[in-house]
N, C-alpha and C positions, 0 to 999 in steps of 0.2 A: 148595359155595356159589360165588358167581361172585361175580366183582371187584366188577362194578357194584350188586349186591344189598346184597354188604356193605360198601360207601361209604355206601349210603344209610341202612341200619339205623345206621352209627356215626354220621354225620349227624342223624337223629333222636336218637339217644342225645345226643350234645353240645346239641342245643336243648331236649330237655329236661332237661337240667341245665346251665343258660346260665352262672351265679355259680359251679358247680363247676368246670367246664371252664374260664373265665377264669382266676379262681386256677391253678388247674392248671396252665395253659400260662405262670404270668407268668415260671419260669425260661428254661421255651426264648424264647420273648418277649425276655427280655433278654438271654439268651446272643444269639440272631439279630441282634437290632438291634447288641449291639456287633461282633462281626462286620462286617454291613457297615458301619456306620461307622467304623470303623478303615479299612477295603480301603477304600472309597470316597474316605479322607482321605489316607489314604497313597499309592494309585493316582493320585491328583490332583499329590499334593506330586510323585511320580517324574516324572510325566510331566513338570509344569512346570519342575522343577529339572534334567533330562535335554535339555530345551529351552533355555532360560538357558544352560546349563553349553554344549552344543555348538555357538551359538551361538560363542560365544570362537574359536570354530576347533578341528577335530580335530588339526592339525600345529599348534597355538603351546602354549607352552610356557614358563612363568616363573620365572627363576631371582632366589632371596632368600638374607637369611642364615637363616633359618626351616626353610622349606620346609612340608611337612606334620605340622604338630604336634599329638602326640593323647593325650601326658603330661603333666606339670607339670617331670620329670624331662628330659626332652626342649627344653621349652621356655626352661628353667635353662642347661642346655649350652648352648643356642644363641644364648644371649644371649652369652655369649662371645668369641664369632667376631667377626673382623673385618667392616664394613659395606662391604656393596658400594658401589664408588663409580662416579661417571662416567666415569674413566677403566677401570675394566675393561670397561663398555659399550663406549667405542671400540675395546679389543682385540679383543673377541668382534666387532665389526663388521667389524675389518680382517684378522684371520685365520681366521678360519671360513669356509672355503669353501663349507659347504652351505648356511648361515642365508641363508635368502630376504631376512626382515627382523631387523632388529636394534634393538629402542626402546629406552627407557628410561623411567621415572618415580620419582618422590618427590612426596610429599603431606605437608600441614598442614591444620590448620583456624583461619578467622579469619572473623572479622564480613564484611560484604559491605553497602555501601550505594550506594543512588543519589538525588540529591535527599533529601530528607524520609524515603524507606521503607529498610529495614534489616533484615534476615536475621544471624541467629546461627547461630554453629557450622558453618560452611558445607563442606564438602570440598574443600579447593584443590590441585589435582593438576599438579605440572609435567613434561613431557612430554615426548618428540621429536617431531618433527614427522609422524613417521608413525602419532601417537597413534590417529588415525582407522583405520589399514589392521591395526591388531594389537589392536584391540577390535570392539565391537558396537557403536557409535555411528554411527549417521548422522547430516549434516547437514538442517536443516530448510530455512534459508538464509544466506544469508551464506556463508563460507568457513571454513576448519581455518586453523591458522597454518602456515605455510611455515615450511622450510628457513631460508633467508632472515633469518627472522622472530627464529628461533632464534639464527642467526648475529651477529645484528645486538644481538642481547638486547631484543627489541623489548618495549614494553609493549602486549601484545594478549593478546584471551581469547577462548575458546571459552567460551561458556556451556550450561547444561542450562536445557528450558522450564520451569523451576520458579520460575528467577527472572526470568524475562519475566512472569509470571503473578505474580508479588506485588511484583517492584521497578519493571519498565517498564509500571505500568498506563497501556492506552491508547498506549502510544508506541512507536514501532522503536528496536528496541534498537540495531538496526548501527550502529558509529564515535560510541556512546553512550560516556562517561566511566562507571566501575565503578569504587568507592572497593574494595578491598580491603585490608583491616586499616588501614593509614597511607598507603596506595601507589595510584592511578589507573591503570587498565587499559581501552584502549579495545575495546569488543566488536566482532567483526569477524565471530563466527558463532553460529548458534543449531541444539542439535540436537537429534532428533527424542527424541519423549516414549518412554518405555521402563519406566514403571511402577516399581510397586517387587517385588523379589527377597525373599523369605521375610522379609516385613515393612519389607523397608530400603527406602527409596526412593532412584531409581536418577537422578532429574534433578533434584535439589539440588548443583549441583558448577559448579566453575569448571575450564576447564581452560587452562593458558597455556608457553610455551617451556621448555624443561625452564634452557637458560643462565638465562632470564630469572626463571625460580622460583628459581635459587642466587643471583644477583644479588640481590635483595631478600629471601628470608627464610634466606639461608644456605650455604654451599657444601657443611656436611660432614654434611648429611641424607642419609640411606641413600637409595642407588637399589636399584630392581626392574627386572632386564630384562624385555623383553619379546621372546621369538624366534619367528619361525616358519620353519619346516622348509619344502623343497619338497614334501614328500609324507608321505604317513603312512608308506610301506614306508621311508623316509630318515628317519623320527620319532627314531630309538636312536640312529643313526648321526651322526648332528646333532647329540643333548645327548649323543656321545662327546667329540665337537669340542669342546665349549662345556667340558665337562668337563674337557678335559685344557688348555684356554687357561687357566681361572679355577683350576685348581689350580696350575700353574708360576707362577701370577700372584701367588698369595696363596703362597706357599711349605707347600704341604699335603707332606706328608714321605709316599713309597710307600707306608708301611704303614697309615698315617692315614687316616681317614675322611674325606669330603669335609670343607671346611669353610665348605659354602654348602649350599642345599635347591632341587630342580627338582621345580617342580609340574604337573601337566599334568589338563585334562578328566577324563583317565580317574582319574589320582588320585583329585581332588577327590567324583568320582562314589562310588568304592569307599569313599570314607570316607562318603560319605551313606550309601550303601546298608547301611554297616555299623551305622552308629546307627538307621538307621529298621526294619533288619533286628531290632533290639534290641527296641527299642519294640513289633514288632507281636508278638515272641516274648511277652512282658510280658503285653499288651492281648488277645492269644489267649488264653494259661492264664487270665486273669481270665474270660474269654469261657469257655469250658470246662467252670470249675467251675460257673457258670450254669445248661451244659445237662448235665450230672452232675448236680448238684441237681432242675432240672426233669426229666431222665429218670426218678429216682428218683419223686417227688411222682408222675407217670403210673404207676408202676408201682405204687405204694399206691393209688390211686385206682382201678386196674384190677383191683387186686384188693379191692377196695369192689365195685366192678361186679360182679364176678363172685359173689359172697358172695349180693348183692340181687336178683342174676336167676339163680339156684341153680332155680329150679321151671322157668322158662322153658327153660333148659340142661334140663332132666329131659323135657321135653314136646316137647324140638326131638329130642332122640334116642330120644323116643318113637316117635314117627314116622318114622322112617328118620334121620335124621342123624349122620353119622358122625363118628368123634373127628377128622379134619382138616376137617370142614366147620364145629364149634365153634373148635379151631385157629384156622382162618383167619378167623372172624369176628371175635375177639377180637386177634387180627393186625393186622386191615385197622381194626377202630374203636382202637387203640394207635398207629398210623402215621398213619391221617387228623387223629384229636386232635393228634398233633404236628406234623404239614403245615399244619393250621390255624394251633397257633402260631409254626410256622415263616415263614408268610405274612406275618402280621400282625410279626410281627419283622422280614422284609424290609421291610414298608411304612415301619416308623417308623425302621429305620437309613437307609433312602434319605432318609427326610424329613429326618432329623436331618442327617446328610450335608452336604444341600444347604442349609439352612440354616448348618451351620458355612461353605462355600462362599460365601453371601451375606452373610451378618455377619461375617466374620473374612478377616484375609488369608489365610488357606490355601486353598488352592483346592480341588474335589473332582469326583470323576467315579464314575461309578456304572457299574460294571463287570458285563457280563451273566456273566463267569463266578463272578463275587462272591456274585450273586443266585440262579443256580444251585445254588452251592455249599452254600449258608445255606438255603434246603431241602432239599436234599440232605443236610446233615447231621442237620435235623431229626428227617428223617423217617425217619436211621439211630438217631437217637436212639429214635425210638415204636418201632421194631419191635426191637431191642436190649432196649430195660426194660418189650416186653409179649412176649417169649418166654415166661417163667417164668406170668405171668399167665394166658397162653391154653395154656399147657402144664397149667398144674393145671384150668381152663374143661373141656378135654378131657378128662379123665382121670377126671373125676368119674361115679358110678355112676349113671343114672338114676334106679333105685327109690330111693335113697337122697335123689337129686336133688327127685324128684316129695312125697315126706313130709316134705321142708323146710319148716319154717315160717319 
């Protein structure tokens, strides 16, 4: 029998039992579909969060009292340790020979008003002045605060376009008054829009002199450096430096663990990749037992088929047909019944997909090896759970076949 003969006869067969074959196919159906919508949400999230994430810089790197915390036990201890302060930022700045840059910050949150309009819970981030060259921000217009600025303990702010868009309506923000918690902050810059990161939004924030954020909400809030390396291959060699300044600093004893956390990109990444690796482990076996189930369902239904066209089998090796030319006929309508639902479960995990895409902030992307894959395994599903089926199809005695009733 040839390929194409026997697409066609299974083709017929499945339209003539349209309500059979639907049921039939609703586990591959829904194994397929979650398939790719998981790949297509998960593919989406990697790509954006690997964007975001290397944006930051491949050489910068954030030293906390923290670092990467992925226990409860972990984040116990680490409460512990002593708080970095500004003054170990100045060390690292003046004895690290390889740190290109050296920032700093500490954050709060306070109300935010201008005139009449008012903003809760705002992110106020104080800063060095090289906040712009060791993040992802750019400016829109206006200016970043200076050295200078810092020096001086000036009151000025960087703002995000979030609060031009609900405090300065209609009006330029620059060398505007900006009430912050109790304290006036003249705005001197505005910077570009930058969305929000796995739900957070990323230009609701103030940002202003890191003296001038201790001068008014306090001196002894923990600082976050901020370093960057000359170069990735000088990446290790750099948070050596940083490492051996901040442990003489804080008096970490040789045998002791640091007593501060260095996070970097790659970190950050490996710990995504380690939770979402979780999840699609999860979202796959849920996926699996779907198509286990629906392979099963085809192979009962196959041998339904086979039962009801027992005369037809008797008349087809009547006439010359051999036991692999029933074989393969019951092969090829096992594999296309499941490629059919393998199809239709590509279609509705894409749609779904791209609807979580559009209504949700997750993003999503629809991967051709995704969509390969998801028939591909369909259609190892139909020919896996119609071996036994067109194995007994075959084997069956003609004479025996043709006095079927």
């Amino acid at each position: 029998m040839q390929l194409q003969e026997g697409i066609i006869i299974a083709i017929r067969a499945i339209y003539a039992n349209k309500l059979r074959s639907i049921l039939t196919l609703i586990g591959i159906i829904i194994g397929v579909a979650t398939v790719i919508t998981v790949v297509s949400v998960i593919s989406g999230m990697n790509k954006y969060v690997a964007d975001k994430i290397n944006s930051m810089g491949s050489t910068t790197f954030w030293v906390n009292r923290f670092g990467m915390i992925t226990t409860r036990e972990q984040f116990l201890e680490a409460r512990k340790r002593k708080k970095i302060t500004i003054d170990d930022m100045f060390a690292v700045d003046r004895y690290c020979e390889l740190c290109e840059e050296v920032g700093g910050s500490s954050h709060t949150r306070r109300n935010v008003k201008f005139k009449s309009n008012y903003l809760e819970d705002i992110f106020i981030v104080g800063s060095t002045s090289n906040y712009v060259e060791v993040s992802d921000i750019d400016i829109d217009y206006g200016r970043a605060f200076l050295e200078s600025d810092d020096q001086r303990r000036s009151a000025v702010c960087l703002i995000g376009p979030d609060l031009v868009e609900y405090l300065f309506i209609d009006e330029d923000p620059i060398n505007k008054m900006l009430k912050i918690g109790h304290c006036y902050f003249r705005v001197v810059g505005v910077a570009n829009k930058r969305g929000s990161f796995l739900g957070q939004n990323q230009d609701n924030w103030v940002a202003i002199p890191i003296r001038t954020f201790q001068k008014y909400f306090g001196r002894h809030r923990e600082v976050e450096l901020h370093i960057k390396a000359p170069s990735v291959a000088l990446m290790e060699e750099t948070q050596d430096q940083v490492r051996v300044i901040l442990r003489n600093r804080r008096g970490d004893r040789y045998k002791d663990p640091d007593s501060f956390g260095m996070v970097t990109a790659e970190s950050i990444m490996q710990i995504y990749n380690d939770l979402t690796g979780t999840a699609w482990i999860v979202l796959i076996g849920v996926a699996s037992i779907s198509l286990v189930v629906g392979g099963i369902v085809i192979m009962n239904i196959m041998l339904v088929s086979v039962t009801e066209r027992t005369r037809e089998i008797g008349i087809r090796k009547a006439i010359g047909a051999k036991r692999r030319d029933i074989l393969w006929q019951f092969l090829i309508e096992s594999v296309t019944l499941s490629l059919f639902g393998g199809a239709v479960g590509v279609g509705l995990g894409a749609g779904l997909g791209l609807l979580v895409g559009v209504y949700s902030p997750l993003p999503a992307v629809i991967e051709t090896w995704a969509v390969l894959s998801g028939l591909g395994i369909a259609s190892s599903v139909g020919l896996f759970f119609g071996i036994f089926p067109a194995m007994r199809a075959a084997k069956l005695d003609p004479v025996e076949c043709l006095h079927f009733e």
